[in-house]
C-alpha positions as CSV (number, residue, x, y, z in Angstrom):
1,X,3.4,8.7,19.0
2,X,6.5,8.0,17.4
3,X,8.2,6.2,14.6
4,X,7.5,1.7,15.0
5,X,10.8,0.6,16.3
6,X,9.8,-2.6,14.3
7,X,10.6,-2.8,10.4
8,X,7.4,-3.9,8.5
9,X,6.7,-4.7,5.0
10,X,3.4,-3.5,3.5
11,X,1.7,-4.3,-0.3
12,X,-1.2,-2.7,-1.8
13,X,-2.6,-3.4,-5.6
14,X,-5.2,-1.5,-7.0
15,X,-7.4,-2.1,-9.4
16,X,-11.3,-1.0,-10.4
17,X,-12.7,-3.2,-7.9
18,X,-9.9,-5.7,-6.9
19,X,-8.1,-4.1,-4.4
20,X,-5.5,-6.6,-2.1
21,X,-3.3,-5.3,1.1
22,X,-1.1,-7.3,3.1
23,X,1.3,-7.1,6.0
24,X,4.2,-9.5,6.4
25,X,3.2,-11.8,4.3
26,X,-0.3,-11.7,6.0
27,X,-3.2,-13.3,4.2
28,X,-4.4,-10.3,1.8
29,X,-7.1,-8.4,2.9
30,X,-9.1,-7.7,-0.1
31,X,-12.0,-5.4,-1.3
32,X,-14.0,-6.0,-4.5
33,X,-16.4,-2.6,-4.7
34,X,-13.9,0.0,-5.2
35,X,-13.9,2.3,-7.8
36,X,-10.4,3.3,-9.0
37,X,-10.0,6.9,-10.3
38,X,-8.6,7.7,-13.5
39,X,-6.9,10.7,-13.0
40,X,-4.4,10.3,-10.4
41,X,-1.9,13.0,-10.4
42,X,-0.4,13.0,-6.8
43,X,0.7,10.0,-4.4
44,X,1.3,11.2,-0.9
45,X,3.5,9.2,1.1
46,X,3.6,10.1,5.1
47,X,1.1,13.0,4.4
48,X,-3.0,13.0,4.4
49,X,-4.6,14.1,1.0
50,X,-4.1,17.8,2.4
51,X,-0.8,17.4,3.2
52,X,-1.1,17.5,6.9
53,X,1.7,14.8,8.5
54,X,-0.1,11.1,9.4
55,X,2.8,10.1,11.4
56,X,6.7,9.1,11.0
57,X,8.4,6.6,9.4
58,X,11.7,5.7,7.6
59,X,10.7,4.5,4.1
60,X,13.5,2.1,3.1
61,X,11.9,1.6,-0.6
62,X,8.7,1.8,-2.5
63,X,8.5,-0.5,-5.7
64,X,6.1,0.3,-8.5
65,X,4.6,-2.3,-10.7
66,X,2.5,-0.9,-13.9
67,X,-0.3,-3.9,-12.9
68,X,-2.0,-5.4,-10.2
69,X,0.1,-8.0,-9.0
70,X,-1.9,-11.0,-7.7
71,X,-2.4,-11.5,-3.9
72,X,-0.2,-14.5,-4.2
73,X,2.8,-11.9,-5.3
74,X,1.8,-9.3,-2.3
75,X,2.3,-11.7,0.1
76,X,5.6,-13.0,-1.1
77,X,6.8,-9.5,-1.7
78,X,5.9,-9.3,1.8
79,X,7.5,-12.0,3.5
């Protein structure tokens, strides 16, 4: 399938065992038994792990904030 034809405005924060995602301003859906691991080195965006393509999209913007914001700040980023 194709592209959405609808723009849509998604948050995620991570942390070890606080993890919040939200859609539109949806209430957060949250997970509290998720380990985080420390040694990151690669973010794929519009690929899988192994690179292989998970579908299209135009990516207007991706913001980056050094600590997990609080659900209350995914939603409004969101709205």
């Amino acid at each position: 399938t194709g592209a959405p034809t609808v723009p849509f405005k998604v948050a995620l924060g991570i942390e070890t065992n606080d993890m919040g995602l939200t859609v539109n301003g949806s209430s957060v859906s949250t997970d509290t038994s998720q380990n985080v691991p420390v040694s990151i080195t690669t973010l794929n965006i519009g690929s899988g792990a192994t690179g292989g393509s998970v579908g299209q999209a135009h990516i207007k913007s991706i913001k980056y904030y050094p600590r997990r914001l609080t659900n209350a700040q995914l939603q409004e980023l969101t709205s």
